[in-house]
N, C-alpha and C positions, 0 to 999 in steps of 0.2 A: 753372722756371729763369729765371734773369733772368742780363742782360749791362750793368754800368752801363757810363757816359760815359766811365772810367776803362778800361774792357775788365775787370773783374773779374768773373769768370764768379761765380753762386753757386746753388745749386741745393736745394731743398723737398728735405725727410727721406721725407716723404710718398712720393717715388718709388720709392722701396723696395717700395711696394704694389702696383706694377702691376706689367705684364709687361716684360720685358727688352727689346722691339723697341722697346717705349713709353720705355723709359727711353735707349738708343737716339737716339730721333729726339728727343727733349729734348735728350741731351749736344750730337748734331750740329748742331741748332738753334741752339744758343744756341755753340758753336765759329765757327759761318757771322755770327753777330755779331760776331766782332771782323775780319771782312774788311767785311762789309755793316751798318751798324747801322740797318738798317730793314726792313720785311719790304715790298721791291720784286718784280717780276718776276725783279730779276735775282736777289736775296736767296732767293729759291725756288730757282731754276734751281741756284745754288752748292748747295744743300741739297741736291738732287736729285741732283745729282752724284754723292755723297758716298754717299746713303743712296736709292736706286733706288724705295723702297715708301714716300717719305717724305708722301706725298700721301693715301695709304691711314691710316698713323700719325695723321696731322694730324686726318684724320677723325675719329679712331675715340678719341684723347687730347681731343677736344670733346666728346664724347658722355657720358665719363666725368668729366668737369670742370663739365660745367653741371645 
């Protein structure tokens, strides 16, 4: 997913293939882009808020990506 300058959220087809938590922690990811447009401490912290497991996600959506 990506969030541009504009705040338009837009999001890979491709996510249809993984699991729902994964897909999940991308929507809320890139939602926490139009309050934070950076991935700060505090840009985590709003994430986390939101979605409690989203540090385990993050993980585990790298592992499958690279």
């Amino acid at each position: 997913g990506s969030c541009s300058s504009t705040k338009v959220l837009t999001f890979n087809t491709q996510l249809l293939k993984i699991k729902k938590e994964l897909i999940d922690y991308v929507v809320v990811h890139e939602l926490a882009h139009l309050k934070h447009m950076n991935h700060s401490k505090e840009f985590h912290a709003f994430v986390n808020k939101y979605l409690e497991t989203s540090n385990i996600s993050r993980k585990e959506l790298k592992k499958i990506t690279s």
